[in-house]
MIDOTI-864700 format. One record per residue (C-alpha): residue in one letter; z, x, y; residue number from 1. Coordinates in steps of 0.1 Angstrom, whole numbers. Each point is the difference from the previous one (the first is absolute). Example, Ala and Ser with C-alpha at 12.3 -4.5 7.8 and 13.67 -1.06 7.14 Angstrom:
! residues 2
  aa      w      u      v    i
   a     78    123    -45    1
   s     -7     14     34    2
END
This chain:
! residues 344
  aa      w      u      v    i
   x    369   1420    859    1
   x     34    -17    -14    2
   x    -14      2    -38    3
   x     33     19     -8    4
   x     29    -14     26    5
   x     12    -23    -24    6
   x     10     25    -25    7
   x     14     25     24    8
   x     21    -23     16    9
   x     32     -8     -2   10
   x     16    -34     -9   11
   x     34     -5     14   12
   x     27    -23     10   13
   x     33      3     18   14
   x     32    -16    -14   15
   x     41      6     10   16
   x     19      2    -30   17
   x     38      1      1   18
   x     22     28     -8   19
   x     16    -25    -27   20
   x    -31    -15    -11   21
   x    -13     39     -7   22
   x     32      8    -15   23
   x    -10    -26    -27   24
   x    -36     11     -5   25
   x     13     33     -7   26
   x     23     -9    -25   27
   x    -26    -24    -17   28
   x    -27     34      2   29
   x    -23    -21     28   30
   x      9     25     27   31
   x    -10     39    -16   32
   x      3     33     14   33
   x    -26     31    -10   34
   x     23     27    -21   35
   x      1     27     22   36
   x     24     29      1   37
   x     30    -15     17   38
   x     15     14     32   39
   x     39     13     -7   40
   x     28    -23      5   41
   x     13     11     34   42
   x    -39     -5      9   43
   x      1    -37    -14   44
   x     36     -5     14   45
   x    -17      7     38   46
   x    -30    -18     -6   47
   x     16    -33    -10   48
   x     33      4     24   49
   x    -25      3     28   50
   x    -22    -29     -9   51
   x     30    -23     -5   52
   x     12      9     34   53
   x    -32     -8     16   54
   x      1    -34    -21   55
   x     33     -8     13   56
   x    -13      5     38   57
   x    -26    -21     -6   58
   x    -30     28      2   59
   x    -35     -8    -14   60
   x     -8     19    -29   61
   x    -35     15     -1   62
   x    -22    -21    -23   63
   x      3      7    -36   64
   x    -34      3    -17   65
   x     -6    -12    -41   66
   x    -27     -1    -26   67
   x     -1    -37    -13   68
   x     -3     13    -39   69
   x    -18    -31    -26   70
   x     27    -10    -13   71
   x     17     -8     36   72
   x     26     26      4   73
   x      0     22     29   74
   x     -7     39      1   75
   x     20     16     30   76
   x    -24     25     19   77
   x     28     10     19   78
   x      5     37      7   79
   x     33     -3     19   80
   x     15    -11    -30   81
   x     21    -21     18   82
   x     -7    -34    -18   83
   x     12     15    -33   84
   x     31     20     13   85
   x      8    -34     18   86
   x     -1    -17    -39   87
   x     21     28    -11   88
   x     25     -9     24   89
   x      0    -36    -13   90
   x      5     11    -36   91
   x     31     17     13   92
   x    -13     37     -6   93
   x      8     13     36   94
   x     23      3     25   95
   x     -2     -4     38   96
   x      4     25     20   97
   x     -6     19     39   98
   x      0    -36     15   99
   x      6      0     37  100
   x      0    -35     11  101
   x     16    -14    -32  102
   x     23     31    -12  103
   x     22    -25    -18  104
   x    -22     -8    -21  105
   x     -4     42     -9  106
   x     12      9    -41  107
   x     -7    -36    -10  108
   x    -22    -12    -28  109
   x    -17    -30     -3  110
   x     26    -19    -18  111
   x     28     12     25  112
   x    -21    -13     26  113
   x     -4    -35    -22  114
   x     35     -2      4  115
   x     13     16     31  116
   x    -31    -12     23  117
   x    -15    -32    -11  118
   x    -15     -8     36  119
   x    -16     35     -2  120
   x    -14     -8    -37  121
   x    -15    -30      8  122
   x    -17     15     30  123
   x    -16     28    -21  124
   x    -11    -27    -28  125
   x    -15    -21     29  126
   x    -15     26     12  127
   x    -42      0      1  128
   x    -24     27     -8  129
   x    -36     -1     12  130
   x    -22      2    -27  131
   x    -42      8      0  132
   x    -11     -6    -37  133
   x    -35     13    -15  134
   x    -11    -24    -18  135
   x     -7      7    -38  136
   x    -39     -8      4  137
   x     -3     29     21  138
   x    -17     28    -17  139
   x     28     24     -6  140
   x    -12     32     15  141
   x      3    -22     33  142
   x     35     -2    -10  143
   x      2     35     -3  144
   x    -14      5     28  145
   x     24    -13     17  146
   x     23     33      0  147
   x    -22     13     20  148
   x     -4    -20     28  149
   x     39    -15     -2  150
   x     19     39     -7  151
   x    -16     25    -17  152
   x     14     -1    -34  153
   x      3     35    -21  154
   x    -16      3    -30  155
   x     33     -8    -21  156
   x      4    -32     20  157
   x    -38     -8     -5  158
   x      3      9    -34  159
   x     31    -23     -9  160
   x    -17    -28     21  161
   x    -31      2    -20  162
   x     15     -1    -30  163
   x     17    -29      8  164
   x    -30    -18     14  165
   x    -25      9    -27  166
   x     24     -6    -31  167
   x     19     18    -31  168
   x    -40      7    -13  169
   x     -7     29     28  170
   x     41      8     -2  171
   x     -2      5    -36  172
   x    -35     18     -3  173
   x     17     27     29  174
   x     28      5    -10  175
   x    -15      7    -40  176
   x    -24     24     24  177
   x     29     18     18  178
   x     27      1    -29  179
   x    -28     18    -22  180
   x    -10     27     28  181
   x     36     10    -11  182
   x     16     31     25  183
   x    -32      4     13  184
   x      4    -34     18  185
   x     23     18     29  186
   x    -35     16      8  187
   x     -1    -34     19  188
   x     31     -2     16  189
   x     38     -7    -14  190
   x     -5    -38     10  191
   x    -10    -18    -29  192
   x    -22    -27     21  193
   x    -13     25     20  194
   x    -13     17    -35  195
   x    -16    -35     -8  196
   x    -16     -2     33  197
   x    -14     36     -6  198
   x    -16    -12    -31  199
   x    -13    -26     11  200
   x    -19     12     27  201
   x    -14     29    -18  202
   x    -14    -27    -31  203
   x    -16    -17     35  204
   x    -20     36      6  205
   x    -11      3    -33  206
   x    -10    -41     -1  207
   x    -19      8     31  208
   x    -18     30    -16  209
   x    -11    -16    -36  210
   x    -10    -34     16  211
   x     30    -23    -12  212
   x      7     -7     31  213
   x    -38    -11     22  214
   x     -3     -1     37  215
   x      6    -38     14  216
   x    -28    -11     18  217
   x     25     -2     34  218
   x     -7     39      1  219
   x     30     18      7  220
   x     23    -12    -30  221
   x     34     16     14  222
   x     32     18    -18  223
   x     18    -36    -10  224
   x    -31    -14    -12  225
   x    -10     28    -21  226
   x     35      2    -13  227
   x      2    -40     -8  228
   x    -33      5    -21  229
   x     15     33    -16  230
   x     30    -21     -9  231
   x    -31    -25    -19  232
   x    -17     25    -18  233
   x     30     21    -13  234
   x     12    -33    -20  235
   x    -38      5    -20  236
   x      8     36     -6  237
   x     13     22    -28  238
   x     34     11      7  239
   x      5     26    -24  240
   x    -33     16     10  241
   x      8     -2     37  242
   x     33     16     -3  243
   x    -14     30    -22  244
   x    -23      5     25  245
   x     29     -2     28  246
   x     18     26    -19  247
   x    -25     21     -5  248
   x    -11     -1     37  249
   x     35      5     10  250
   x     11     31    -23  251
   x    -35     17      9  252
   x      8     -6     40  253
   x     36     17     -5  254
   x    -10     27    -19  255
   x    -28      7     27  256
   x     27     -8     30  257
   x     27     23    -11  258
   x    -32     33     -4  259
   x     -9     -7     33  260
   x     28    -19     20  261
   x    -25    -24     18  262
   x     28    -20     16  263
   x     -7    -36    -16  264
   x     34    -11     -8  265
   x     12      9     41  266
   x    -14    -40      4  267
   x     16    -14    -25  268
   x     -3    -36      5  269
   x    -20     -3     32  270
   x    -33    -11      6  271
   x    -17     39      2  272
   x     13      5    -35  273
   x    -10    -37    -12  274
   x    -35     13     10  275
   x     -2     33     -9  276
   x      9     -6    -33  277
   x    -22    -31     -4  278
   x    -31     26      3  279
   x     21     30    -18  280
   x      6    -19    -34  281
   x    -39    -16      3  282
   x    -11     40     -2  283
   x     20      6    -28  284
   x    -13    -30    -17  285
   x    -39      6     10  286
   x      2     39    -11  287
   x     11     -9    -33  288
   x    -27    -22     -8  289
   x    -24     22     16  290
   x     12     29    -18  291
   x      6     19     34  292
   x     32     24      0  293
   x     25    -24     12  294
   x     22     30     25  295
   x    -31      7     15  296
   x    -16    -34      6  297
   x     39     -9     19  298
   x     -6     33     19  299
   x    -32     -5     15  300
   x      5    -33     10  301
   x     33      6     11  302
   x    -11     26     19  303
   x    -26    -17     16  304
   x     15     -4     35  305
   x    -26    -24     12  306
   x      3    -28    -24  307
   x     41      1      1  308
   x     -7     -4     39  309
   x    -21    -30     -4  310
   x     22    -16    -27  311
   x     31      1     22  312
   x    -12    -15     33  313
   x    -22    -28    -15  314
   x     13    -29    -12  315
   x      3    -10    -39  316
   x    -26    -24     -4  317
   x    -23      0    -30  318
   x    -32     12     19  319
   x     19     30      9  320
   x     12     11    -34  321
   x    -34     -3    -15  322
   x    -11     23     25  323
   x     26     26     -3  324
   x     -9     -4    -41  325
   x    -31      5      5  326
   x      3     31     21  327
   x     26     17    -24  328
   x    -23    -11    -31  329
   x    -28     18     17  330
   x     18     34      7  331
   x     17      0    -35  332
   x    -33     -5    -13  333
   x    -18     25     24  334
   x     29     25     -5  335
   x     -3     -7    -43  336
   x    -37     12      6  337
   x      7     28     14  338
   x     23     11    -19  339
   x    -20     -4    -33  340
   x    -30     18     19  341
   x     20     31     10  342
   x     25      0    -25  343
   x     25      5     27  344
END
């Protein structure tokens, strides 16, 4: 059955591009970069002295992968960073430096090299990067997707790519979501993105769990999927309410982490806290509205070494979520019985 091949595929065409030619785009904002945290400036200084040296031997770069957006320009979806230290160079901001082949061309900038080495300038502008663009019709969690198969991306990467991809709407609505968890954001992590990310993917538990978001008649809807339709419904949502709620959740989960030292922030920004979380802040959120004491809902699910087990080895996919809801809805309930029977 090839019902839904067309929509998970991915449409793309190769294309060289000069370095001269992507100097321009750059400059004219058709060639962007995500904002991610940038490496130091001895970091950049190797990365782009090295790639210069292998342009001037007349090496292959690797092929450089980019999201086609709508209105033509090119997202980078590079995580060598190489591309971008490469346009720094160009705009003058660096040095070279450690070249072996070409050490007199070390301490020079690119306007020394403009007019010191004009054969050597024209070679680099000459130069041609391979390029494989998605094309924009290309559902964009296929874009996303991407990181995974090309180079694992982190989640501050994925983050800044998203937010790129998807547009100032999901960049604004998170960042108004972080900025008003206040301190409590470096629950999260210190990474601003990476905070983002987090909140993202716990709105895509709780989307799961009321409904928002429905199971796709492909069965297993995976992790970029469900994110790409949490990124839909969020736009349709109450921020204010949602960030009381995230504020709420989070002060309750601190106070309750600090009594009993359960170890959540030791992940911070990895996937075992990315899923941990996206259950932990679901209890908080179910006990309320059940009326169940909130510190002793989180403790008997996270307790429960059986369904933290299951939740770590399967994959995210939204059959398996509703399962592991349904199982810790059942035991809160079950244990909320029992407790109003006995009175323990």
């Amino acid at each position: 059955h090839m019902g839904g091949f067309s929509k998970n595929h991915i449409d793309s065409y190769e294309k060289k591009i000069s370095i001269y030619q992507l100097h321009q785009m750059c400059q004219d904002g058709r060639l962007v970069f995500p904002s991610v945290s940038a490496k130091t400036r001895a970091k950049k200084i190797e990365r782009v002295s090295r790639t210069l040296e292998a342009v001037l031997m007349g090496m292959v770069l690797p092929v450089i992968y980019v999201s086609e957006r709508q209105d033509g320009s090119l997202l980078v979806l590079d995580a060598s960073d190489r591309l971008q230290y490469l346009m720094e160079f160009l705009e003058g901001r660096c040095p070279l430096d450690g070249l072996e082949f070409y050490p007199e061309l070390n301490g020079c900038k690119m306007e020394e090299l403009e007019w010191q080495f004009p054969r050597i300038t024209s070679l680099i502008h000459d130069y041609q990067l391979f390029f494989q663009i998605i094309e924009y019709t290309t559902p964009k969690y296929m874009h996303m997707q991407m990181g995974n198969y090309i180079e694992k991306w982190n989640f501050t990467r994925e983050q800044g790519i998203r937010n790129e991809l998807y547009g100032k709407e999901l960049q604004d609505s998170l960042f108004f979501l972080e900025q008003s968890l206040g301190q409590s954001a470096y629950f999260f992590s210190k990474q601003k993105l990476n905070r983002q990310y987090m909140i993202l993917r716990i709105l895509m538990y709780r989307f799961v769990f009321d409904g928002d978001i429905r199971m796709k008649d492909s069965g297993e809807t995976g992790l970029q999927q469900l994110l790409d339709e949490t990124a839909e419904r969020l736009w349709e949502k109450d921020l204010e309410v949602i960030s009381d709620d995230f504020r709420d959740a989070t002060e309750r989960l601190i106070k309750w982490e600090n009594r009993g030292h359960h170890g959540l922030a030791s992940e911070r920004g990895k996937e075992g806290q990315a899923k941990i979380l996206g259950y932990l802040y679901n209890i908080v959120w179910i006990c309320r509205e059940k009326g169940y004491g909130v510190e002793k809902g989180l403790e008997k699910i996270f307790l429960n070494e059986q369904i933290w087990e299951n939740i770590k080895r399967e994959k995210v996919t939204f059959v398996n979520i509703r399962r592991h809801y349904h199982e810790m809805e059942k035991r809160l309930s079950e244990y909320a019985e029992l407790h109003e029977n006995t009175g323990i």
